[in-house]
C-alpha positions in Angstrom: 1.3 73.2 2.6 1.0 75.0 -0.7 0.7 72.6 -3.9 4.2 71.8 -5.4 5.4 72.3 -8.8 5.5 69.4 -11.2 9.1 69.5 -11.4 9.3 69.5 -7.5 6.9 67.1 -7.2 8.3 64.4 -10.0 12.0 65.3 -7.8 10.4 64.7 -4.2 8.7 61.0 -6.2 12.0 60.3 -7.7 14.3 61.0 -4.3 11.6 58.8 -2.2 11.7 55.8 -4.8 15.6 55.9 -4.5 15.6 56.1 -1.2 13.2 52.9 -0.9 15.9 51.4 -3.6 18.9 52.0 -1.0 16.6 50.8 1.8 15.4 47.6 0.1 19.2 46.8 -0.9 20.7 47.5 2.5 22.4 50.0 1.6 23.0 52.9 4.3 20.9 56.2 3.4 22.8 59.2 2.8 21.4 62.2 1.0 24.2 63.0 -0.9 24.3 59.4 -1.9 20.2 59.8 -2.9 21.0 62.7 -4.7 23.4 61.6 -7.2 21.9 58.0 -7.7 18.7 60.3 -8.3 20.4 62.4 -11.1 19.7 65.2 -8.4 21.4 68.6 -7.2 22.1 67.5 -3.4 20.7 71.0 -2.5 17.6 69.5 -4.1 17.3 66.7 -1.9 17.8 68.7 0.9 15.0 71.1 0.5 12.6 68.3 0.3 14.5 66.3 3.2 16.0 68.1 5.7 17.6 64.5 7.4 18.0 61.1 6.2 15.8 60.1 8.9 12.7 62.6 8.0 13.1 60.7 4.1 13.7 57.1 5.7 10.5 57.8 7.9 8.7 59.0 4.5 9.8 55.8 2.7 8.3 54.0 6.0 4.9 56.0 5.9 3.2 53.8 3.1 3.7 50.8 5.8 2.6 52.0 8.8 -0.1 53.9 7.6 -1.1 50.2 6.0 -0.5 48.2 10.0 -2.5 51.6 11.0 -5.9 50.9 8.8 -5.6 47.1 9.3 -5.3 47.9 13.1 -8.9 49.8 12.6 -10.0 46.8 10.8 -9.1 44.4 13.4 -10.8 46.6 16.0 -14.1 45.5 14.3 -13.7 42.1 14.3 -16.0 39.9 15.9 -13.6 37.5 17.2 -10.8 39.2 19.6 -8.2 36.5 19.2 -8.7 36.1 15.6 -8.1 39.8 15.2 -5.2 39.9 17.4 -4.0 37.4 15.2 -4.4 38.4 12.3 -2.7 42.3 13.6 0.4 40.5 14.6 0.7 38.3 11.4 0.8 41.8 9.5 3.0 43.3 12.3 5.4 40.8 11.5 5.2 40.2 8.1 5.8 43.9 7.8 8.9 44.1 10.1 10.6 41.2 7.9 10.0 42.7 4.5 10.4 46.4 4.9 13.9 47.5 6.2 12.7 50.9 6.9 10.2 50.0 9.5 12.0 48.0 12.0 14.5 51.7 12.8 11.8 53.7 12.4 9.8 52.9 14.9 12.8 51.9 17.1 13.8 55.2 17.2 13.1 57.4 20.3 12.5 60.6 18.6 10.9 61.2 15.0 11.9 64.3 12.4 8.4 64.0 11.2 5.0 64.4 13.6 3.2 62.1 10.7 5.6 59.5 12.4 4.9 59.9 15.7 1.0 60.1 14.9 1.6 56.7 13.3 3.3 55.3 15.8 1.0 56.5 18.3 -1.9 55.0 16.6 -0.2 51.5 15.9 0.8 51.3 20.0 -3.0 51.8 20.8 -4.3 49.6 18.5 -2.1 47.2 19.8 -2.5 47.7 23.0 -6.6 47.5 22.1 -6.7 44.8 20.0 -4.1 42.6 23.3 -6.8 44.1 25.6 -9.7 42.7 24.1 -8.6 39.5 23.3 -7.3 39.2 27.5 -11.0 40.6 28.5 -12.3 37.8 26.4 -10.6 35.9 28.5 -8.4 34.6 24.6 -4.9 35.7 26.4 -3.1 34.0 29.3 -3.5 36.1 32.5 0.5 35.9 32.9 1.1 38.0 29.9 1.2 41.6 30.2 0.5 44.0 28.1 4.2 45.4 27.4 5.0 41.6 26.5 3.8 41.7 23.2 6.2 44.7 21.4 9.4 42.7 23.3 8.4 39.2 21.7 7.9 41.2 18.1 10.6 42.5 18.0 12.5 39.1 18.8 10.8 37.6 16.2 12.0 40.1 13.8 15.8 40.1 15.0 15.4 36.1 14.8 14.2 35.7 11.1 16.6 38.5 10.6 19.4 36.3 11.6 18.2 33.7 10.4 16.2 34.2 7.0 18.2 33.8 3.7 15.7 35.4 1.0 12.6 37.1 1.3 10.2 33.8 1.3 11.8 32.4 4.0 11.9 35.4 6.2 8.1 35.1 6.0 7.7 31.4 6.4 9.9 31.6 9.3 8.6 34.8 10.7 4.8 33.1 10.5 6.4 29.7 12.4 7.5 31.7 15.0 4.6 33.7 15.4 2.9 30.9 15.7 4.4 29.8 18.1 4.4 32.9 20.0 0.6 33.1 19.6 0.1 29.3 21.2 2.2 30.4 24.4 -0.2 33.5 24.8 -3.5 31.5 24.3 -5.8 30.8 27.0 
């Protein structure tokens, strides 16, 4: 893709950063709604987006490219359960603070291929980091390895429910984890 302009570029910053505004507050994203809180022509935000879902899975892409290098950390870790650990205390932190990763990787098909790389990516490290904790004999024979994404994503739609403010969505998110993580262990 050819370098933009420095007018496109400052549009495409200013569209993401409201789109992350609208995301944060809960707020439905619509382009056309983007493109007048963004003091932009809507035929502007559509030449950089073509669907709200390609520009919520760009707001998305700082996180999950974040959970993807920290999954690559964790891989080199000497302890297997520690890492696994520590992957699903990010994993969870991340799906209780930012509203745009919880549908976009609930979503069966992505506008973008970054996306599905990402997600791609994150479901192997997973998947490695479960593995090698099990083989270290860390995990609980009777959990399988499609357990883990199920039990996530309950913890998320319970602090959802029942977290008032962003602090307490963590605490609570980390209790239950916790939780979680002492049923798994060997």
């Amino acid at each position: 893709m050819p370098p933009q302009r420095k007018d496109a570029a400052r549009n495409w910053d200013r569209i993401v950063a409201v789109a992350r505004e609208l995301v944060d507050e809960g707020t439905p994203l619509q382009l056309n709604d983007v493109a007048r809180r963004a003091g932009l022509g809507v035929g502007t935000v559509y030449r950089h987006f073509a669907t709200t879902e390609a520009l919520l899975e760009t707001v998305a892409t700082p996180c999950l490219e974040a959970l993807t290098t920290h999954g690559h950390q964790a891989l080199t870790a000497d302890n297997p359960w520690h890492a696994l650990r520590d992957f699903l205390q990010h994993t969870v932190e991340a799906q209780v603070t930012d509203p745009s990763l919880v549908t976009v990787v609930a979503a069966t098909t992505d506008a973008l291929p970054h996306t599905t790389e990402l997600k791609q990516q994150l479901w192997t490290l997973g998947n490695a980091l479960f593995a090698r904790a099990r083989d270290a004999g860390h995990v609980r024979t009777t959990v399988h390895d499609g357990d883990i994404v199920p039990l996530m994503c309950g913890i998320a739609y319970a602090v959802h429910i029942h977290g008032d403010n962003h602090h307490d969505r963590v605490t609570t998110a980390h209790r239950y984890l916790d939780t979680l993580l002492e049923g798994l262990h060997a």
